[in-house]
C-alpha positions in Angstrom: 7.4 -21.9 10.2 4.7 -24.0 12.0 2.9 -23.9 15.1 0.4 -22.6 16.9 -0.5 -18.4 17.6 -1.8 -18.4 21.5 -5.3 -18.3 20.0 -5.0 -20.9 18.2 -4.5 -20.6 14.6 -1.8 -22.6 13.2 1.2 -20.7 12.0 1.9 -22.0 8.6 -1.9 -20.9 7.4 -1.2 -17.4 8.7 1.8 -17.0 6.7 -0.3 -18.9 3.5 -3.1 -16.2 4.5 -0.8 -13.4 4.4 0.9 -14.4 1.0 -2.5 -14.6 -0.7 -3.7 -11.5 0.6 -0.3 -9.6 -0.9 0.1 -11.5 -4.0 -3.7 -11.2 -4.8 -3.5 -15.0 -6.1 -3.8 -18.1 -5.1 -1.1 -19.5 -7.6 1.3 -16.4 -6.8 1.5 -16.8 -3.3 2.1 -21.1 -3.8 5.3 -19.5 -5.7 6.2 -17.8 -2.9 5.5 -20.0 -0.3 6.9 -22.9 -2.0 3.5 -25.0 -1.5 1.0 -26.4 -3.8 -1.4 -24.4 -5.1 -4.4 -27.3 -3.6 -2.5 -27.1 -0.4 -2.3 -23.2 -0.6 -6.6 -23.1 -1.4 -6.4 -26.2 1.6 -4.8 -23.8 4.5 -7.0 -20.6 3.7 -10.3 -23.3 3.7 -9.1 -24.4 7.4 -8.2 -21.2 8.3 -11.7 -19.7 7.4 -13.2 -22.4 9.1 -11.2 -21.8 12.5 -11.8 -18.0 12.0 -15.8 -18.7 11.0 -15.3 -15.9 8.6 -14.8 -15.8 4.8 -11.0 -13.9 3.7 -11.3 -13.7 -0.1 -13.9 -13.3 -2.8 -12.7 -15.4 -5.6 -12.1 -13.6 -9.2 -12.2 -14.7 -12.9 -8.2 -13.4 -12.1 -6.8 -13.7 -8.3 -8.7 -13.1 -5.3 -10.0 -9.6 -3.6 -9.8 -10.0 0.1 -12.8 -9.3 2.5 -13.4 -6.7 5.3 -11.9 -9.6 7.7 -9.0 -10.4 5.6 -7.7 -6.5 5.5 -8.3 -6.5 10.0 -6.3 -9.6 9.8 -3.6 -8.9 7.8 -2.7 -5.5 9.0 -2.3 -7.8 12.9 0.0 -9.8 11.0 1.8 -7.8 9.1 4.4 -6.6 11.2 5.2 -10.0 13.6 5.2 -12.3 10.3 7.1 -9.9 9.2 10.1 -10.0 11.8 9.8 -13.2 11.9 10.6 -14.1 8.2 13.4 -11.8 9.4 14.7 -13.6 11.7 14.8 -17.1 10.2 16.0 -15.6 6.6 18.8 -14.1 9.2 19.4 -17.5 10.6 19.2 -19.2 7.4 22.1 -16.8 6.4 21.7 -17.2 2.9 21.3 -13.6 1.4 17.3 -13.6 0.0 16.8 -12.8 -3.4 15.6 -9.4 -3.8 11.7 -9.5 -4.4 9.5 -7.0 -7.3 9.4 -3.8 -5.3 5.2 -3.3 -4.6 4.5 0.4 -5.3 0.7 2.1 -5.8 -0.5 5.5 -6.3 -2.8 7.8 -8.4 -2.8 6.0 -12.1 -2.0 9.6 -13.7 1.1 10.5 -11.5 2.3 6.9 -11.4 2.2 7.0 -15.5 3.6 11.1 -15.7 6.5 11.0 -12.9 7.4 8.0 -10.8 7.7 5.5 -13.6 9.5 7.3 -15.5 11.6 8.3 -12.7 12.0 4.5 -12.0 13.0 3.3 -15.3 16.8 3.6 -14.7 16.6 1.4 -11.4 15.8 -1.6 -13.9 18.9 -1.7 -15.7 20.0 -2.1 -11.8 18.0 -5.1 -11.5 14.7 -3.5 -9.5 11.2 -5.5 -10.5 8.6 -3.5 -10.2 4.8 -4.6 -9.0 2.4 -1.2 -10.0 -1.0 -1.0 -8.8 -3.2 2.3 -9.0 -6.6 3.1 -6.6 -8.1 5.5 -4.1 -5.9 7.1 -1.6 -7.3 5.4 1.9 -7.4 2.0 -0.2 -4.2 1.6 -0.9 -3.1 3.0 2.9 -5.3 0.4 4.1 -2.9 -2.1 1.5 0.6 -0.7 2.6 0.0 -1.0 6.5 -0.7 -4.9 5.3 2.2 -5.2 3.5 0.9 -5.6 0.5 3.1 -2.6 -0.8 6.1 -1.9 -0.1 5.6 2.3 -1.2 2.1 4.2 -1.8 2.2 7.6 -3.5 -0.8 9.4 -1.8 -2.3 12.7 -1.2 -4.4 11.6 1.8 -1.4 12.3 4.6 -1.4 9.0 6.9 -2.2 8.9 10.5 -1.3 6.9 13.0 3.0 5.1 13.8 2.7 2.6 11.3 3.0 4.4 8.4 5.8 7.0 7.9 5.0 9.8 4.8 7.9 12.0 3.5 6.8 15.0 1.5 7.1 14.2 -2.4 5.6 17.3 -4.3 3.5 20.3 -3.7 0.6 19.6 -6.6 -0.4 23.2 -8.2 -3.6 23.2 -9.3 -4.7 25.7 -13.0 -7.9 26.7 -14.5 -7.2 25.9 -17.7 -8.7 25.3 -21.6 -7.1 25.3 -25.3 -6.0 28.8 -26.6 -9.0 29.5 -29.1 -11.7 28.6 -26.0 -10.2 30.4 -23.3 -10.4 33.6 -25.8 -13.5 33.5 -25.3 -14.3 33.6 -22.0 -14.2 36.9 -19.8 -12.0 36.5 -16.5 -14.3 39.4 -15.4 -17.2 37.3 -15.4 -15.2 34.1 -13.6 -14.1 36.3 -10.5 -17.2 37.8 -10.3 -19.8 34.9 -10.3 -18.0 31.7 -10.6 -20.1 30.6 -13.4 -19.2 33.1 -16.2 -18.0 30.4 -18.7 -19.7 32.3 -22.1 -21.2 29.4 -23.1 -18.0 26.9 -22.6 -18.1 23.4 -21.3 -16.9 22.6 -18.0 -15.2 19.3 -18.2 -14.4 17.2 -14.7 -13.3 13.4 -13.2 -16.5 13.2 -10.9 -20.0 14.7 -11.1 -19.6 16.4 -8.1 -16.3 18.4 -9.5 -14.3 18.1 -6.6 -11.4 20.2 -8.2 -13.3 23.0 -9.7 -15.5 23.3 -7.0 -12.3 23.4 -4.4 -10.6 26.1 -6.9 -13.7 28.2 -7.2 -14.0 28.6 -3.4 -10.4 29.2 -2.9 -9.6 31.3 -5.8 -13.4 33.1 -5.8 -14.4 32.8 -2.6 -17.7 31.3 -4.0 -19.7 28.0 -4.9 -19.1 26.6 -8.1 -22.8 26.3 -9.5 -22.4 24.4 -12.4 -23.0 20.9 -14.2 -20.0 19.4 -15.7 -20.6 18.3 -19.6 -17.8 15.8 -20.0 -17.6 13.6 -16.5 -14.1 10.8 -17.4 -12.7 9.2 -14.6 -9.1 10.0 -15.0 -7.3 13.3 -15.5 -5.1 12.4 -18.3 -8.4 11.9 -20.5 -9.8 15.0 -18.7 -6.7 17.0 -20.0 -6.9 15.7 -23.3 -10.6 16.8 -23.8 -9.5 20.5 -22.8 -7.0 19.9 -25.2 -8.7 19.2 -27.7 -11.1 22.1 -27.4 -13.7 20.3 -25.4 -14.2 22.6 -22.5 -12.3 24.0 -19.8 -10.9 22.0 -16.3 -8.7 22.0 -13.2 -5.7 20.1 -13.6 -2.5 19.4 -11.7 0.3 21.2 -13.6 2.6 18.2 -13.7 0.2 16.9 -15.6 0.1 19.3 -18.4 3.2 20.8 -18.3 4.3 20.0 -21.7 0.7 20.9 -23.0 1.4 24.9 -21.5 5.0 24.7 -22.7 3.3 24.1 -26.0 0.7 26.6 -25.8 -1.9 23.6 -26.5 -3.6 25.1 -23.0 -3.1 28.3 -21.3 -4.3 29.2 -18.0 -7.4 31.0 -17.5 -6.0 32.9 -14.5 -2.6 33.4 -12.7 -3.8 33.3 -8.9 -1.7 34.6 -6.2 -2.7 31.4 -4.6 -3.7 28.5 -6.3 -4.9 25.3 -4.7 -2.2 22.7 -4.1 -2.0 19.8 -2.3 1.4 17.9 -0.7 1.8 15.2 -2.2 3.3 11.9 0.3 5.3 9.3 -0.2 4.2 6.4 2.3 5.9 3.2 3.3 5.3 1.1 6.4 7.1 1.5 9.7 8.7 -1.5 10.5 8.8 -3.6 7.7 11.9 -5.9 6.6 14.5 -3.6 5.3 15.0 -4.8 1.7 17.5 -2.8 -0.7 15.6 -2.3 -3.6 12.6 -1.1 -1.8 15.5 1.8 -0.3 16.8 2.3 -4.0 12.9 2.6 -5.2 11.9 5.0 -2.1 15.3 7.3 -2.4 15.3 7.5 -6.3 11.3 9.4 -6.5 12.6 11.2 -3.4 15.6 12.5 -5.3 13.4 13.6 -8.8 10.8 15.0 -6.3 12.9 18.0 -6.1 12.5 18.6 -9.4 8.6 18.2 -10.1 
């Protein structure tokens, strides 16, 4: 593919441009590309210089692409896209299947879809996992660099199309011996009743028990957390482990209540819960294992 776009920038450095951005590496994407990996770092140093902007911040590891790198990539996305479709199609030698690119939360990733995923192996599916924040990731898929994003942040806009993959329940919940001693009384009725227990969260600002105290009290959680860990698989095994109490997704812990390693504080009639989405982008090359990926956590979504 060579030529030159009707502003332009020449063809070939788009399509190097585009494979650094979703490979994340220089050397990767001169893999893919079938270049050099000086002739690879050679096209994205013209191409900056047409564009008069820099594209990627260079790592010990890879590269991490720029504000103007994400804008320019989600233009290209699509049209490379097709286009690779069209001269693979003309080609007509059947493409190797490529790793299937899927991101999410860490925590659900590692508890459900992995898991869910591991029999699509033996069928010969590679799998590329990456884990961040809900809007980054988004902001990743409509670029193409992933094929599938599990998210809780529902997309907007027609280039993204999100299927419903689980409704997320949401429980107050601490090891047996601490939640003995703490009055449900005193939790309806003030919010901050905790007799002396810790209150251990993922953020300082305790997005989750905050969210369940106004939806399940009606009032304003007023309370310092005094266990802050950024990930709710370390945040369950504090509770566990007698450390306080939290608000955790019951997937997450549903072999800890089976158990009876935590019980739930209350039994709301309505509990927070979120929908959670599975994402992909709308027009992008149809590729089998990204269908067998996509269909397979759709299928054991009816059962989480």
């Amino acid at each position: 593919m060579s030529g030159r776009g009707g502003d332009g920038l020449d063809l070939a450095q788009l399509r190097t441009f585009l494979a650094v951005y979703r490979a994340g590496s220089v050397t990767a994407a001169a893999r893919l590309v079938g270049l050099s990996q000086p002739t690879v770092t050679t096209q994205l140093q013209e191409l900056e210089k047409r564009l008069g902007s820099q594209l990627f911040e260079r790592l010990p590891r890879g590269v991490a692409p720029t504000a103007t790198a994400d804008e320019l990539a989600m233009r290209l996305a699509g049209p490379m896209d097709a286009l690779e479709e069209i001269a693979g199609g003309v080609a007509g030698a059947p493409a190797a299947q490529p790793s299937v690119r899927l991101a999410g939360p860490a925590e659900m990733l590692g508890a459900l879809a992995l898991p869910a995923l591991a029999p699509t192996i033996a069928r010969g599916v590679r799998l590329t996992v990456d884990a961040g924040p809900g809007e980054a990731l988004l902001t990743g898929l409509r670029a193409g660099r992933y094929d599938l994003v599990i998210t809780t942040v529902r997309p907007r806009g027609r280039t993204v199309r999100a299927e419903p993959l689980l409704h997320m329940e949401f429980l107050l919940v601490g090891a047996p011996e601490v939640a003995s001693r703490i009055d449900p009384i005193e939790l309806r009725g003030s919010g901050t009743g905790f007799g002396g227990v810790a209150l251990v969260g993922d953020a300082e600002e305790l997005p989750l028990p905050r969210r369940y105290w106004r939806q399940v009290f009606g009032v304003r959680l007023d309370a310092e957390p005094a266990v802050v860990v950024a990930d709710l698989r370390s945040v369950a095994a504090v509770v566990v482990a007698g450390g306080g109490i939290g608000v955790l997704p019951r997937y997450l812990i549903a072999a800890q209540l089976d158990s009876g390693a935590l019980v739930p504080l209350l039994e709301p009639a309505q509990p927070p819960v979120d929908t959670v989405f599975l994402a992909r982008r709308v027009g992008a090359p149809a590729l089998a294992h990204v269908d067998l990926v996509h269909d397979t956590l759709i299928a054991a979504g009816r059962g989480w």
